[in-house]
C-alpha positions as CSV (number, residue, x, y, z in Angstrom):
1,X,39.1,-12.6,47.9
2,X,40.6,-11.0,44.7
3,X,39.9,-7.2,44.4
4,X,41.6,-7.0,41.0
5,X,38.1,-8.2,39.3
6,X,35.2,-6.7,37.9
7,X,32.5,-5.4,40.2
8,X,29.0,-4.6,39.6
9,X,29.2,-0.6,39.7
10,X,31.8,-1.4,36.2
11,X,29.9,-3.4,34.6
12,X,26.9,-0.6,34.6
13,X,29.5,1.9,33.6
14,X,30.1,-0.1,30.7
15,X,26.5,-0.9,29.7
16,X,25.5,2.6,29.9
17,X,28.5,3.3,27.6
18,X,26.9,0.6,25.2
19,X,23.9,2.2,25.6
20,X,24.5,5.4,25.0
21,X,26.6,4.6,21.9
22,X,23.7,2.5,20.3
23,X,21.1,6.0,21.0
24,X,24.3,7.9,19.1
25,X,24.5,5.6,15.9
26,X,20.5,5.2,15.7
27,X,19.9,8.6,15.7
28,X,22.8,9.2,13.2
29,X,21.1,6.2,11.2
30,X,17.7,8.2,10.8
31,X,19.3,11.6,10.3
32,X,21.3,10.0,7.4
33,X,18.6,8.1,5.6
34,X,15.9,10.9,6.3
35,X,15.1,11.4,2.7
36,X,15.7,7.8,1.0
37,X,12.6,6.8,-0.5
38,X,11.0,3.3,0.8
39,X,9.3,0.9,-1.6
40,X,6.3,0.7,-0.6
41,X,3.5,-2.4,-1.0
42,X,5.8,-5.0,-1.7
43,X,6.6,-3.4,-4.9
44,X,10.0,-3.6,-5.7
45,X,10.9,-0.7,-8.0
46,X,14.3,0.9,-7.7
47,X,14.0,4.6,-7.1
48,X,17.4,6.8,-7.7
49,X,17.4,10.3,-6.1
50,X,18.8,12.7,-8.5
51,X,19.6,16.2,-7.1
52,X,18.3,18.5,-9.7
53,X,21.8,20.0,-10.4
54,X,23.0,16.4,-11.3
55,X,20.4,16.1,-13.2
56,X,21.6,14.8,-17.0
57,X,21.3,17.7,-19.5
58,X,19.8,14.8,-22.1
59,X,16.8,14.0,-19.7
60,X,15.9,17.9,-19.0
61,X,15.7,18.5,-23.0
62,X,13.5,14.8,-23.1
63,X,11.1,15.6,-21.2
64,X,9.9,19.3,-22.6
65,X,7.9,17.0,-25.3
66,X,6.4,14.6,-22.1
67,X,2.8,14.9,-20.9
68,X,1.9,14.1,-17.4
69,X,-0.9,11.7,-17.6
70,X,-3.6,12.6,-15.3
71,X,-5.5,9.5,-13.2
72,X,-8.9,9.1,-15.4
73,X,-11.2,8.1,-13.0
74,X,-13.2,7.0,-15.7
75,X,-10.8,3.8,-15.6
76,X,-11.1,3.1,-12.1
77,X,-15.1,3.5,-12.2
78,X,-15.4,0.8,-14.6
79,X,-13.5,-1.9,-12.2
80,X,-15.8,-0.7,-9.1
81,X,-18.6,-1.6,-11.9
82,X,-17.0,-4.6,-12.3
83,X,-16.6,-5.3,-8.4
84,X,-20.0,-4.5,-8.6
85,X,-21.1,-6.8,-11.2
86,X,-18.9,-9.9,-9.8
87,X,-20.7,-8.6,-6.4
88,X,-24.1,-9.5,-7.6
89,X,-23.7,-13.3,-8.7
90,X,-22.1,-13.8,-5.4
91,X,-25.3,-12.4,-3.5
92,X,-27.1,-14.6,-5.9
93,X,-25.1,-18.0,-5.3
94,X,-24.6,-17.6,-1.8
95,X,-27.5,-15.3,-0.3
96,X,-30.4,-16.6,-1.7
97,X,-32.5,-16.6,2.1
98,X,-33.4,-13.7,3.7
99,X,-31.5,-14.4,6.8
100,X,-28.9,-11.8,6.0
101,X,-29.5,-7.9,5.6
102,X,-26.3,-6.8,4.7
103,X,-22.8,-8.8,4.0
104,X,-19.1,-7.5,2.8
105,X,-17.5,-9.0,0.4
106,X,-14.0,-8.9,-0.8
107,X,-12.2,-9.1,-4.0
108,X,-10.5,-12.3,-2.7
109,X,-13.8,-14.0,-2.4
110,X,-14.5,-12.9,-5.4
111,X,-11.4,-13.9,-7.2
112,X,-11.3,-17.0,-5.3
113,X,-14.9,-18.1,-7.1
114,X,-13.4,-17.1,-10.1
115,X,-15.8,-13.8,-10.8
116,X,-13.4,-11.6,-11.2
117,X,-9.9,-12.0,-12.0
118,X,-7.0,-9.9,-9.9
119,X,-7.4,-6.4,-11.0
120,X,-4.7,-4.0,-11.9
121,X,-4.3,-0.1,-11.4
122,X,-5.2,1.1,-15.1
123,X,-2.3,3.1,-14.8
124,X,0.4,1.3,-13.7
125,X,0.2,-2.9,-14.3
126,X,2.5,-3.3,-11.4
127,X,-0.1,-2.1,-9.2
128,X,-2.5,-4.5,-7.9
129,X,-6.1,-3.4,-6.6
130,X,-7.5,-4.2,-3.4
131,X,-11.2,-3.7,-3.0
132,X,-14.9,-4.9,-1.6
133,X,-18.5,-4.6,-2.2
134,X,-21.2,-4.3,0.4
135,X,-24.5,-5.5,-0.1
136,X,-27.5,-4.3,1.1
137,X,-30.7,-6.7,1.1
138,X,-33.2,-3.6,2.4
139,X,-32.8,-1.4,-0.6
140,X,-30.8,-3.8,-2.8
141,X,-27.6,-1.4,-3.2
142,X,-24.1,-2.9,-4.3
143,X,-21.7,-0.2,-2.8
144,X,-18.1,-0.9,-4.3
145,X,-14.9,0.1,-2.5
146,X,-11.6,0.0,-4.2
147,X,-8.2,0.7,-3.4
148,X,-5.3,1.0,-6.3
149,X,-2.1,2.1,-4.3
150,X,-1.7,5.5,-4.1
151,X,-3.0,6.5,-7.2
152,X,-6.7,5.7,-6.5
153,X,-9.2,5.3,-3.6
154,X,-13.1,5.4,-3.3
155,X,-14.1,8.0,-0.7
156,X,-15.2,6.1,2.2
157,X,-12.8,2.9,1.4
C-alpha cells in the first residue's frame, strides 16, 4: 500500500481550512456593504451615497430654495375611494345571493375586470399601489386597504 497519499484526517484539515476561510470573506462581505442601500420592490432606481463632506458645493446652495413635499393623504384617500367604488360593482356582478357574508377582494381582481386601472403612488409614478377591499353583506361596509410603497399605508392593511 502507498503511504505517500492523502488520508481522511487531511482532507478534513483542508475542509475546515475552506470553511473557515468562506465564514472570514462572508463576514468581511457584510461588514463592507453594511450601509449600501438596496432597491427595494423591484424598483430599479440608482441610489449614490454621498458623504456630506463630498457633497458638491452647487447642490448645497440648490437646495436652500427646495421644499420638502409632504405625503397629502388627501391623494391617497381618494384612490381607497376609488378601491372602494370599483369594490362595489364587483359585489354587484358577482355577489348578487346571499350566500356570502363577507368576501376580500383585491386590486388585481379588480384590474383584471377592468374597474379599476393599476394605480400609482400620487407622489411618485414609479410606485405602484397594491391594495383590497372587504366587503361586508351584514352592515353593507366597503373597508379599503391600500398599500403605496413606503410612502403610504392604511392602518390595519
Amino acid at each position: 500500500m502507498n503511504n505517500k497519499g492523502w488520508g481522511m484526517s487531511d482532507l478534513f484539515w483542508i475542509l475546515s481550512v475552506i470553511g473557515a476561510s468562506l465564514v472570514l470573506v462572508s463576514v468581511f462581505i457584510k461588514v463592507s456593504f453594511k450601509d449600501t442601500p438596496i432597491s427595494v420592490e423591484g424598483n430599479d432606481n440608482r441610489v449614490e451615497t454621498v458623504a456630506p463632506e463630498e457633497a458638491p458645493e452647487e447642490l448645497e446652495k440648490e437646495d436652500e430654495n427646495v421644499e420638502i413635499e409632504v405625503n397629502d393623504t388627501e391623494n391617497y384617500n381618494e384612490l381607497e375611494e376609488l378601491l372602494k367604488s370599483a369594490a362595489e360593482e364587483y359585489v354587484q356582478k358577482y355577489y348578487t345571493d346571499d350566500s356570502v357574508t363577507s368576501v376580500s377582494i383585491s386590486l388585481n381582481e379588480l384590474e383584471q375586470e377592468a374597474l379599476v386601472s393599476s394605480l400609482t403612488d400620487p407622489n411618485n409614478s414609479n410606485i405602484n399601489c397594491d391594495g383590497y377591499v372587504i366587503y361586508t353583506r351584514e352592515n353593507n361596509n366597503y373597508q379599503p386597504y391600500l398599500k403605496c410603497g413606503s410612502n403610504y399605508q392604511t392602518p390595519g392593511y
